[in-house]
N, CA, C and O of each residue as an XYZ file, in Angstrom:
472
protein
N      24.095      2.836    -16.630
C      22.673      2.617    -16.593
C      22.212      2.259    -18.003
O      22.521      2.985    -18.948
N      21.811      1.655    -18.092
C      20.802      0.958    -19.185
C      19.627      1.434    -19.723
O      18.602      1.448    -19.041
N      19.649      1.884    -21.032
C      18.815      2.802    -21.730
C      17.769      1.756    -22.087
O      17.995      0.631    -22.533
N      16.157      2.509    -21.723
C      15.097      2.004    -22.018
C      14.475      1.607    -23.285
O      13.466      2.311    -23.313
N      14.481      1.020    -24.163
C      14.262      1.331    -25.980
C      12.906      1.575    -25.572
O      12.475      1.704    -24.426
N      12.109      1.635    -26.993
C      10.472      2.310    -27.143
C      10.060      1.287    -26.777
O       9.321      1.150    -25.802
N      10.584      0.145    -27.699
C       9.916     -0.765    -27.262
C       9.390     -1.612    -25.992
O       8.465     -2.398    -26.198
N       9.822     -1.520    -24.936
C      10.397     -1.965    -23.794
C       9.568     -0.661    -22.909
O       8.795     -0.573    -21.955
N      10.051     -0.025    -23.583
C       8.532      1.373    -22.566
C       7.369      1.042    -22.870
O       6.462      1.263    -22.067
N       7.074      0.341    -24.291
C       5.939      0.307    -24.369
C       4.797     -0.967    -23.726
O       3.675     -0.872    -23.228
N       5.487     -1.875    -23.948
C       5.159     -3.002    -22.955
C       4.958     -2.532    -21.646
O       3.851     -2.737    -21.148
N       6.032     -1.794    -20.828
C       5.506     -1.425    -19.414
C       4.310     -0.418    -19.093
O       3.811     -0.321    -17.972
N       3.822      0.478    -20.442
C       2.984      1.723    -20.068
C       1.841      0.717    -19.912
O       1.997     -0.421    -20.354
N       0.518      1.128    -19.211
C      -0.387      0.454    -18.924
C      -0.698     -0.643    -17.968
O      -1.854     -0.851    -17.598
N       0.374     -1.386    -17.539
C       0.852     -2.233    -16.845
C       0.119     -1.705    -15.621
O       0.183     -0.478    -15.703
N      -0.640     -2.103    -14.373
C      -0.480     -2.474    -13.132
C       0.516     -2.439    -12.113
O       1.411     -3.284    -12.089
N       0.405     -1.263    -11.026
C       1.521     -1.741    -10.020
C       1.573     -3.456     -9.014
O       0.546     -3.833     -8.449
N       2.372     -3.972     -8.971
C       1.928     -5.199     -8.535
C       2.701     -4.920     -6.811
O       3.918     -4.822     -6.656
N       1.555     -4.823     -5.524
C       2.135     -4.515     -4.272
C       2.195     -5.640     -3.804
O       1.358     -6.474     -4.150
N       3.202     -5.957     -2.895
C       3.498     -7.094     -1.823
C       4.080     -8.405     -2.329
O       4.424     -9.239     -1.491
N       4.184     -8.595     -3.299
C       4.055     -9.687     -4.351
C       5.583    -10.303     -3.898
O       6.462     -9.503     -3.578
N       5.734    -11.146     -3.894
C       7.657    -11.923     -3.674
C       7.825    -12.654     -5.316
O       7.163    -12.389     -6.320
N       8.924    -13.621     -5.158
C       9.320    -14.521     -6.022
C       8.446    -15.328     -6.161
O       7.988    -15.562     -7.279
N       7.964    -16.007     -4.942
C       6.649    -16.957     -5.099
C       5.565    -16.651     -5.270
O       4.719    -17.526     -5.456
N       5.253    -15.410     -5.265
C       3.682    -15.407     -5.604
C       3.766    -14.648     -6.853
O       2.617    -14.613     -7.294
N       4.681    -13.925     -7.766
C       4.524    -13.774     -8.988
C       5.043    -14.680     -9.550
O       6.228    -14.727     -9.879
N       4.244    -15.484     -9.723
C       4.460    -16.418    -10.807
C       3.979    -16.349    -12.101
O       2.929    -15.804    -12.442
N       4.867    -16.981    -12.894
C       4.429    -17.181    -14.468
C       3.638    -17.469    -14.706
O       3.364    -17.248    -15.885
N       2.469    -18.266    -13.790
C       1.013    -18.759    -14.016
C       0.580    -17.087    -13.952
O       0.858    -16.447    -14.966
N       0.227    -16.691    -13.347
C       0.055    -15.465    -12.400
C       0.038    -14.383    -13.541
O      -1.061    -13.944    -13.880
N       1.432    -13.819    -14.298
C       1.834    -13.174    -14.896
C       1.009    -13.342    -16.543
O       0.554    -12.438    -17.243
N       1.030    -14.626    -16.771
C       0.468    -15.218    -18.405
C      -1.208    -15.309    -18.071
O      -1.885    -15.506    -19.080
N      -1.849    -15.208    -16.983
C      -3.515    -14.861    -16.738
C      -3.641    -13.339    -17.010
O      -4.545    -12.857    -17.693
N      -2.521    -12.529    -16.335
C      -2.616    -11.240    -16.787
C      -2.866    -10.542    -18.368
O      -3.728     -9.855    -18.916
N      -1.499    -11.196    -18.738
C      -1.349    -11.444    -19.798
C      -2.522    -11.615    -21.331
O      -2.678    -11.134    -22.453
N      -3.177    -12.736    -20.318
C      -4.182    -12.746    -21.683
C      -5.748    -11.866    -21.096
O      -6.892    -12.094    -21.488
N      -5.404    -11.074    -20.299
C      -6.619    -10.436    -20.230
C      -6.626     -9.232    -21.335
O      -5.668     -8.610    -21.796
N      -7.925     -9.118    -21.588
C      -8.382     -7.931    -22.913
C      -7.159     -6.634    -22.085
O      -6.911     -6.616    -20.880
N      -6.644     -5.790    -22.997
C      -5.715     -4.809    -23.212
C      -6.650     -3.816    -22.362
O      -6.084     -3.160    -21.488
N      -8.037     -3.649    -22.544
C      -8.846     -2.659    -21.976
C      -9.250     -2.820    -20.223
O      -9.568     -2.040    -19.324
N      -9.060     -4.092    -20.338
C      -9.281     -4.333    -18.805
C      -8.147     -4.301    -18.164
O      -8.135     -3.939    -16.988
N      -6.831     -4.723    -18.904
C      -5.467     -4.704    -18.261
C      -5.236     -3.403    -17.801
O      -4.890     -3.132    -16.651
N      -5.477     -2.391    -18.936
C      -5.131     -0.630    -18.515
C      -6.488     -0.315    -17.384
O      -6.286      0.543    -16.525
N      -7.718     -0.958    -17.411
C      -8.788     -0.056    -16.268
C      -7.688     -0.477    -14.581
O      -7.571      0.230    -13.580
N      -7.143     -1.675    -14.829
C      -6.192     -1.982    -13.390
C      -5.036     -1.183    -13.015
O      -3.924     -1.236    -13.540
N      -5.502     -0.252    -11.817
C      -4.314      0.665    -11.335
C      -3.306     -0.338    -10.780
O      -2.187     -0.464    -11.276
N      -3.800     -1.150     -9.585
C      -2.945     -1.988     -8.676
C      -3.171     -2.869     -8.629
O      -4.296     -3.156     -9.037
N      -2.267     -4.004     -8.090
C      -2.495     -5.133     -7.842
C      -1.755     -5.474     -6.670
O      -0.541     -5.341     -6.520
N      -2.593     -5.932     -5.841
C      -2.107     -6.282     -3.845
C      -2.506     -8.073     -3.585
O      -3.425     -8.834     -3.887
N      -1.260     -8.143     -2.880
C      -1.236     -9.876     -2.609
C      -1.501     -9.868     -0.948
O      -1.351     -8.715     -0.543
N      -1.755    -10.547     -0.150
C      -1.668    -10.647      1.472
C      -2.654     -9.823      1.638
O      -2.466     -9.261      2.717
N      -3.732     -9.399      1.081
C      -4.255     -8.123      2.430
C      -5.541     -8.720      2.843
O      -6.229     -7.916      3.472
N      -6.257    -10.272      2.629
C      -6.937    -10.581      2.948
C      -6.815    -11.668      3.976
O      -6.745    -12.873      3.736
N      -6.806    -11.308      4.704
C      -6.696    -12.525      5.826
C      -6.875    -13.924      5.873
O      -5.992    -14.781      5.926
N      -8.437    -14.118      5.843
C      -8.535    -15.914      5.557
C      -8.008    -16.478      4.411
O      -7.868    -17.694      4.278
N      -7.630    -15.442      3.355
C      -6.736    -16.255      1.968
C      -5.848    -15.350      1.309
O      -5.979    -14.355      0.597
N      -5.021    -15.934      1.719
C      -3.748    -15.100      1.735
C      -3.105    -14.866      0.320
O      -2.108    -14.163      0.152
N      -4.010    -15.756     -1.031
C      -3.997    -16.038     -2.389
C      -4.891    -15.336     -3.284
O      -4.896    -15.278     -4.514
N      -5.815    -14.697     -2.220
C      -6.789    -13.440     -2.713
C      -6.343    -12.267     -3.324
O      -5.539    -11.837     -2.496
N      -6.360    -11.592     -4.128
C      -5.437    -10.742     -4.698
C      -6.487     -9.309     -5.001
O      -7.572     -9.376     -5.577
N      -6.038     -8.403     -4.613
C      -6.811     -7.263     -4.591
C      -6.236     -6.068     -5.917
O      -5.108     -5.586     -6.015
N      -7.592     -5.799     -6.942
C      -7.355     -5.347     -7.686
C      -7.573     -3.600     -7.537
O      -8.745     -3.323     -7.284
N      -6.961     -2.798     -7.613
C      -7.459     -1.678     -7.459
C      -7.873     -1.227     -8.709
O      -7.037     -1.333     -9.607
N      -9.222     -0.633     -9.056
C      -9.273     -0.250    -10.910
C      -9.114      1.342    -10.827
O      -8.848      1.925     -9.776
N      -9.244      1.762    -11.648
C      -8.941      3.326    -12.486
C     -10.372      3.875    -11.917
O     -10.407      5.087    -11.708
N     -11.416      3.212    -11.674
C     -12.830      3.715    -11.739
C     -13.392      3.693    -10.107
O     -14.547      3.672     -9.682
N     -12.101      3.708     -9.393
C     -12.573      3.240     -8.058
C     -13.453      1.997     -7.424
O     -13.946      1.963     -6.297
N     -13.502      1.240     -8.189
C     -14.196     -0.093     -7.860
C     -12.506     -1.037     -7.225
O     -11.338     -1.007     -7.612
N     -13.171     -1.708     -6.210
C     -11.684     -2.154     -5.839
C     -12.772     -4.059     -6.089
O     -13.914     -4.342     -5.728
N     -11.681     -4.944     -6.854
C     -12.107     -6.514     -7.035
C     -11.401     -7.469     -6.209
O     -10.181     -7.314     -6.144
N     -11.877     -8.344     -5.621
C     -11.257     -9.352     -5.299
C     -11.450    -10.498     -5.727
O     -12.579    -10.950     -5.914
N     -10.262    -11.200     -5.965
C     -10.212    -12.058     -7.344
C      -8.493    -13.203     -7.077
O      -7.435    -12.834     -6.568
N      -8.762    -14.244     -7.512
C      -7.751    -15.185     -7.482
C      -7.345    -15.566     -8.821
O      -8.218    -15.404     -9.674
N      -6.153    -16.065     -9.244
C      -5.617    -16.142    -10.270
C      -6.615    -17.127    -11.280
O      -6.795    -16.867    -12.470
N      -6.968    -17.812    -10.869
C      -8.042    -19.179    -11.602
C      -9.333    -18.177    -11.746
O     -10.069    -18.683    -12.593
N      -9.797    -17.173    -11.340
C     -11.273    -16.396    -11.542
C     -10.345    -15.022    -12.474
O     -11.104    -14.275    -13.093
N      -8.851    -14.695    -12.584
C      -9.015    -13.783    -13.244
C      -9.652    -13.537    -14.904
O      -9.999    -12.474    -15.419
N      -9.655    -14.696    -15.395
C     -10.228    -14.786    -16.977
C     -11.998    -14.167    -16.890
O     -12.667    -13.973    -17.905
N     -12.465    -13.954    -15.602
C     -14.292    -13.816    -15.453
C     -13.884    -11.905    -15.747
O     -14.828    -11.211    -16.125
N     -12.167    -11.061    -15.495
C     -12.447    -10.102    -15.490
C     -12.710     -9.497    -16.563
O     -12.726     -8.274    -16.700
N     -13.136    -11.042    -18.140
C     -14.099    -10.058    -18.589
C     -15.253     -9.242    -18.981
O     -15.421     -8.369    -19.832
N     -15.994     -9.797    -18.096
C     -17.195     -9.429    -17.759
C     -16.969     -8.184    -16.763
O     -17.815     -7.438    -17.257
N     -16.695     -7.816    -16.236
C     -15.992     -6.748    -15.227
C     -16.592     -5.092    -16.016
O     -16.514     -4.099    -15.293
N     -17.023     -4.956    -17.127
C     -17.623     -3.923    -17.571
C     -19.105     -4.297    -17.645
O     -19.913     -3.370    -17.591
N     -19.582     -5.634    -17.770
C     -20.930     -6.063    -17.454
C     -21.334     -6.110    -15.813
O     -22.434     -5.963    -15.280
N     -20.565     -6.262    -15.473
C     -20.248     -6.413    -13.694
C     -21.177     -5.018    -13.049
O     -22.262     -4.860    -12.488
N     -20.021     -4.148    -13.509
C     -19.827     -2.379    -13.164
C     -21.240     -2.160    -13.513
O     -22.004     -1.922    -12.577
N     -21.743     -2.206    -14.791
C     -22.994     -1.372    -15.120
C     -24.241     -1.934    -14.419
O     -25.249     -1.256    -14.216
N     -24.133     -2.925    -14.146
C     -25.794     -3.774    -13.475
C     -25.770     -3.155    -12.215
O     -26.765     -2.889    -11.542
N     -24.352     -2.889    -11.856
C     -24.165     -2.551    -10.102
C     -25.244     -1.347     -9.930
O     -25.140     -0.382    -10.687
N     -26.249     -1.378     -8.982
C     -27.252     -0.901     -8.987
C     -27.181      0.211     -7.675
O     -27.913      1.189     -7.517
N     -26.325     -0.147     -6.995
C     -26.029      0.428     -5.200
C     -24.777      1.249     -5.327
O     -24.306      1.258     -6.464
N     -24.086      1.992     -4.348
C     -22.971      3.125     -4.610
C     -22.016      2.005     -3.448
O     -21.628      2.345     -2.331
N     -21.813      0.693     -4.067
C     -21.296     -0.243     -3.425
C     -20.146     -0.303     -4.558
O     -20.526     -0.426     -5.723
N     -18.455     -0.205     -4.227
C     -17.476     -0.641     -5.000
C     -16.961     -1.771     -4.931
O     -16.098     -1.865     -5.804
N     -17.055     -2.697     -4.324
C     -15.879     -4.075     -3.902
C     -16.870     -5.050     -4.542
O     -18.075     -5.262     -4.404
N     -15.762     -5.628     -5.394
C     -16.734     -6.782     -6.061
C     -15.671     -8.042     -5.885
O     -14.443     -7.978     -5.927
N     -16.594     -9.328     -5.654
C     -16.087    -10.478     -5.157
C     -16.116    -11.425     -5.901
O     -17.086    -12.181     -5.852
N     -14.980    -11.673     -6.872
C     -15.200    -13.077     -7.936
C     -14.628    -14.014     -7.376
O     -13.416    -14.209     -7.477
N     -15.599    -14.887     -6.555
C     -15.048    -16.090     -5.359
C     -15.156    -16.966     -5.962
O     -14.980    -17.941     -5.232
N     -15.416    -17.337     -7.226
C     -15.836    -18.973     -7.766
C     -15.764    -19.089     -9.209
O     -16.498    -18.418     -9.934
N     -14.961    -19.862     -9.632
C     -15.717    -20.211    -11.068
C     -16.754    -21.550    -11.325
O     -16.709    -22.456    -10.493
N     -17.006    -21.580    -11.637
C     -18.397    -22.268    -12.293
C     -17.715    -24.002    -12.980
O     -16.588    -24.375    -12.654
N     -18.495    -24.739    -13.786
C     -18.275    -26.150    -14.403
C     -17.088    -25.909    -15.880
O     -16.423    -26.713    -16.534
N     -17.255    -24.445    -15.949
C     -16.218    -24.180    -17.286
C     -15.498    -22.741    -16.804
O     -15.936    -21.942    -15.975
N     -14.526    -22.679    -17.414
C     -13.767    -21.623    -16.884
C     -14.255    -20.413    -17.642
O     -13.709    -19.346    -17.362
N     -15.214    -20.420    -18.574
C     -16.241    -19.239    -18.876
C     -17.137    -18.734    -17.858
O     -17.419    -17.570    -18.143
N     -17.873    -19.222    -16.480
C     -18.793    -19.310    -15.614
C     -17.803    -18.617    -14.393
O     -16.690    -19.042    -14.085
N     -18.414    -17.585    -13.855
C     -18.102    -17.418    -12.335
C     -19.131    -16.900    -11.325
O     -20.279    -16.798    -11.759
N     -18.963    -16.634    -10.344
C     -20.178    -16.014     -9.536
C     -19.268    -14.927     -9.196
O     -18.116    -15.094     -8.797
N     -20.143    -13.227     -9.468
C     -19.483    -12.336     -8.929
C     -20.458    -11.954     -7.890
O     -21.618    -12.330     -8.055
N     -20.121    -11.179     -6.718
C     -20.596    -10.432     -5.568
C     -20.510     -9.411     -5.562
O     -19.306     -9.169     -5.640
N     -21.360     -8.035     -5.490
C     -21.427     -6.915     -5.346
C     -21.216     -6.624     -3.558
O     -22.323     -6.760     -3.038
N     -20.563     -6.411     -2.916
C     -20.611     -6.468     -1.372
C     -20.581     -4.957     -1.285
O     -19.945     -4.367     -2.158
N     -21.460     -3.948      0.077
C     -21.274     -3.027      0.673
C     -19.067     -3.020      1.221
O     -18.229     -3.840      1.596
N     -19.143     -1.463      0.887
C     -17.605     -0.953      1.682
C     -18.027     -1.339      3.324
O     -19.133     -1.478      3.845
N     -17.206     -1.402      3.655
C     -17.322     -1.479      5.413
C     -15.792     -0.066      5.736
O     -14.735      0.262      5.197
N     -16.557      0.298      6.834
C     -15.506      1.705      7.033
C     -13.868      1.107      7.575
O     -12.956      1.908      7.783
């Protein structure tokens, strides 16, 4: 068995579980969006789930640390950083937030505050 160095632990602590995910859908596009998200938003992400949305099967479900669960596609993940501006405006005891769009620049997205459904 193959000993872990520090270094190599340390890269993985903080990290995201990534569920359902194959060869094809973690991709290096995929992986390097992660990648350049702020360190603070990378650690608020407990999970990360591929398939569980039906009409888009490319929808990717974020679970956070704070119980807010996001839904979000690889091209809208750069909007998660607004995602602490997001959280605080949220005005309702509503968790699921919907970043369905980006905008004319990849700075611009539209997020959705949506009610849980049981």
């Amino acid at each position: 068995m193959k000993e872990i160095s520090k270094d190599s632990l340390s890269a993985i602590l903080g990290l995201p579980v990534f569920v359902g995910f194959d060869e094809n859908t973690l991709s290096k596009q995929l992986l390097n969006a992660f990648g350049a998200l702020d360190p603070g938003i990378l650690n608020a992400i407990s999970e990360v789930h591929i398939g569980q949305v039906q009409y888009d099967p490319s929808v990717m479900t974020l679970v956070m640390n704070n119980n807010y669960t996001v839904f979000i596609k690889t091209e809208t993940l750069p909007q998660m950083k607004s995602y602490a501006s997001i959280v605080s405006a949220n005005q309702t005891d509503d968790r699921r937030i919907i970043i369905n769009e980006h905008g004319p620049t990849s700075d611009s997205a539209i997020a959705s505050i949506v009610p849980c459904t049981p």
